[in-house]
C-alpha positions as CSV (number, residue, x, y, z in Angstrom):
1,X,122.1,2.8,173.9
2,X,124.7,0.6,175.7
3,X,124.1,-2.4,176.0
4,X,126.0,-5.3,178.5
5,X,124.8,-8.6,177.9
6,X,124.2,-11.2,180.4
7,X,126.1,-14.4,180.0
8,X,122.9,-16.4,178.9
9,X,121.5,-13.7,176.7
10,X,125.3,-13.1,174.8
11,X,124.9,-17.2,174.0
12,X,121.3,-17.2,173.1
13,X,122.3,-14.4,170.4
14,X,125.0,-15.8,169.1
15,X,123.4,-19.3,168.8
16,X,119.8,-17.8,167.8
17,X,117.8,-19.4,170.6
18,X,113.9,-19.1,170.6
19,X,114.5,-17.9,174.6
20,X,115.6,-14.6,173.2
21,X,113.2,-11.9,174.1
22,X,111.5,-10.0,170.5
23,X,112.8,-6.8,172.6
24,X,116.1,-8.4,173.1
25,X,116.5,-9.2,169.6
26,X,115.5,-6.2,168.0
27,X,118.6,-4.3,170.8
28,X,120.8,-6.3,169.3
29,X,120.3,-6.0,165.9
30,X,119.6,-2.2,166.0
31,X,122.5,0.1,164.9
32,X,121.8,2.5,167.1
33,X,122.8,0.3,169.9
34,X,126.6,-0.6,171.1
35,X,126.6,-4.1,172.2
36,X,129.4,-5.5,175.1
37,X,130.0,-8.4,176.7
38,X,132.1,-8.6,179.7
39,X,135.3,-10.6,180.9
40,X,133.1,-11.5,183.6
41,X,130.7,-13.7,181.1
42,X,134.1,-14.8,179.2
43,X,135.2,-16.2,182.5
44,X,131.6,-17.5,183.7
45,X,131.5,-19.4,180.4
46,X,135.5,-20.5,180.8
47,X,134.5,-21.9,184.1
48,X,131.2,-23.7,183.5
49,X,132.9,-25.0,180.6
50,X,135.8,-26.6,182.1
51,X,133.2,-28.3,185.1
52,X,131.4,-29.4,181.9
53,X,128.0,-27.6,182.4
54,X,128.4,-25.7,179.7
55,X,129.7,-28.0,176.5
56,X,130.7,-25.8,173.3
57,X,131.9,-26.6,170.0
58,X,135.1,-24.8,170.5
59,X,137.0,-24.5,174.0
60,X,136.1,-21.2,174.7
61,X,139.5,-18.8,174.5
62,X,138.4,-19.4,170.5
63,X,134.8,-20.0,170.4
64,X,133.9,-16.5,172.5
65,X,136.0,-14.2,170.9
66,X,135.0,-15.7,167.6
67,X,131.0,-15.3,168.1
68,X,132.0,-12.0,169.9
69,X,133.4,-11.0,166.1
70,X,131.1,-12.4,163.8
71,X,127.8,-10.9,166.1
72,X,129.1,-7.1,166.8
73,X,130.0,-7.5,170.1
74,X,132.6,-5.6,171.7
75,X,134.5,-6.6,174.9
76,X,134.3,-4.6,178.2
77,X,137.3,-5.4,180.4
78,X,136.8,-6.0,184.4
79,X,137.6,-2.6,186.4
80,X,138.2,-1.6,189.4
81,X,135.6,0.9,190.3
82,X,133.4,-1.7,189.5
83,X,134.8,-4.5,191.6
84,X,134.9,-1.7,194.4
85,X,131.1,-0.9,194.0
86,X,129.9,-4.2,195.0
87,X,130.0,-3.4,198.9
88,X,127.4,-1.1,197.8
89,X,125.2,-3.6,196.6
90,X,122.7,-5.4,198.8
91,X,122.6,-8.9,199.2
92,X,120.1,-9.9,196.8
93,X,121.5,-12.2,194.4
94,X,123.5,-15.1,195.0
95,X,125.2,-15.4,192.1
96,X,128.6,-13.2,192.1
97,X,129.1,-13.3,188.0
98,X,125.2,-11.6,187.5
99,X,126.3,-9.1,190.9
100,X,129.5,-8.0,188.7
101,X,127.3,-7.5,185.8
102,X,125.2,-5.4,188.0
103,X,128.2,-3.1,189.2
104,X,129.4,-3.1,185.7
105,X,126.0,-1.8,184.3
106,X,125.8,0.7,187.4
107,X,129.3,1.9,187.0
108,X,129.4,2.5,183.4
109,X,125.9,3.7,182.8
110,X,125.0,0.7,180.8
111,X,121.5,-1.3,180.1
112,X,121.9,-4.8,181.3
113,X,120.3,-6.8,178.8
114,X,118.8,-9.8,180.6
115,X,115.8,-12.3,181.1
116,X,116.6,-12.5,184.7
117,X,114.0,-10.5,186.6
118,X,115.9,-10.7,189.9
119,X,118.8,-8.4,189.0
120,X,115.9,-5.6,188.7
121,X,115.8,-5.8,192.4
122,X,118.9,-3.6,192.0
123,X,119.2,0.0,190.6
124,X,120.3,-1.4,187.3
125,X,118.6,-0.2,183.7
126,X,117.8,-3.5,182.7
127,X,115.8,-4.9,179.5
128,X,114.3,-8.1,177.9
């Protein structure tokens, strides 16, 4: 299975956090399973970072690609079918980064792995 991580569950993994789901958990860890995380979390977590919402050890352009490494997870890079496919979406969620994640997930034929129960509102595999 492919696997695209939402922004919260890529940090949660990579800092062991008891919010991780058991399912969630035993994706990740499964080597059956291809994990990615999206420029669009790198640049959610860039952002919330610099407003100072989101303090990390590291600034991020080292800390992401460094947990990214040391957990597995490969990057998926911000297309354009994907930004394209968002007029397609309805307007159920607010929030533009978990939207893209949605498109992505669509578009690529990828399980969103996240604990937010909204996004299911769209035609998205999703998990938790």
């Amino acid at each position: 299975m492919r696997l695209l991580l939402d922004t919260c569950t890529f940090l949660w993994m990579a800092t062991g956090h008891r919010n991780l789901s058991d399912e969630a958990r035993r994706l990740l860890v499964s080597a059956d399973n291809e994990v990615l995380l999206s420029s669009i979390s790198t640049w959610e977590i860039a952002i919330k970072n610099s407003l100072g919402r989101l303090p990390l050890p590291d600034e991020p352009a080292r800390y992401v690609p460094k947990l990214r490494r040391e957990h597995g997870v490969d990057a998926l890079p911000l297309d354009e079918e994907s930004t394209l496919y968002l007029g397609k979406l309805p307007d159920l969620h607010r929030d533009p980064f978990d939207r893209m994640l949605v498109c992505q997930a669509i578009v690529h034929g990828l399980v969103l792995l996240t604990p937010d129960t909204e996004l299911t509102q769209y035609p998205v595999r999703a998990r938790w």
